[in-house]
C-alpha positions in Angstrom: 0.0 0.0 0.0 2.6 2.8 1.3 5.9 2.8 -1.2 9.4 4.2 0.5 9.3 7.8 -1.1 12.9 6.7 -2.6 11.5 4.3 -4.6 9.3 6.2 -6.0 9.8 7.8 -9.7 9.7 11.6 -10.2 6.4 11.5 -11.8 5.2 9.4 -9.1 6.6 11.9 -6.6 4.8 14.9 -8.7 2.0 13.2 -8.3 2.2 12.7 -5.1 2.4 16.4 -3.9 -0.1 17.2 -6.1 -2.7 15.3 -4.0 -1.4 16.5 -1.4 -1.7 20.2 -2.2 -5.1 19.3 -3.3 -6.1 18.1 0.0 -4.5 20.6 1.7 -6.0 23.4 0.4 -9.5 22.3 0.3 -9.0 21.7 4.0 -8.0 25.0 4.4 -11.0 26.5 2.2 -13.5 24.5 4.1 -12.0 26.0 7.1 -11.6 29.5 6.0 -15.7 28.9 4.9 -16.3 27.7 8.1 -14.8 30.4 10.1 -16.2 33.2 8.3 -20.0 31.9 9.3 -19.3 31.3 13.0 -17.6 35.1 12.8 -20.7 36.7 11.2 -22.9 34.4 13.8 -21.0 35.9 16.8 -20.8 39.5 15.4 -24.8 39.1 15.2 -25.0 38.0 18.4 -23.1 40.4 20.0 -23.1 43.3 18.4 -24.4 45.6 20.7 -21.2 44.9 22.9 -18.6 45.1 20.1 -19.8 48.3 18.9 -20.1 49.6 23.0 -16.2 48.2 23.1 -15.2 50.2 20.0 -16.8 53.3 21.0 -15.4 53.1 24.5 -12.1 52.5 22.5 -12.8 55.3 20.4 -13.5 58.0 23.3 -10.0 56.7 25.1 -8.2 57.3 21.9 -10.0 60.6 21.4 -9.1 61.4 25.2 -5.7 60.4 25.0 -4.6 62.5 21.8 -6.7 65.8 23.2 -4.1 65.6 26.6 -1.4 65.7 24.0 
């Protein structure tokens, strides 16, 4: 089933890291995919405190620069 990589031919190797690539970077996609739903769910959910965080963020900033 498995082959010792050095007995493998260079087309055989090519191949080889093609499928892997492949697979790798549909793992990754599905991920990314993934991700960006569960981020837009929890943004949703609390969006009232992220934008209360960011505006208390903002009024520090503001505070900070206006005592320069």
């Amino acid at each position: 089933m498995y082959e010792k990589w050095s007995d493998l031919t260079e087309e055989e190797k090519q191949q080889a890291r093609e499928r892997h690539m492949k697979s790798y970077y549909k793992y990754h996609e599905e991920r990314k995919a993934i991700n960006r739903v569960k981020a837009k769910k929890y943004y949703e959910e609390n969006k009232e405190k992220i934008l209360q965080k960011q505006k208390e963020a903002y009024l520090k900033i503001k505070s900070v620069q206006v005592s320069l």
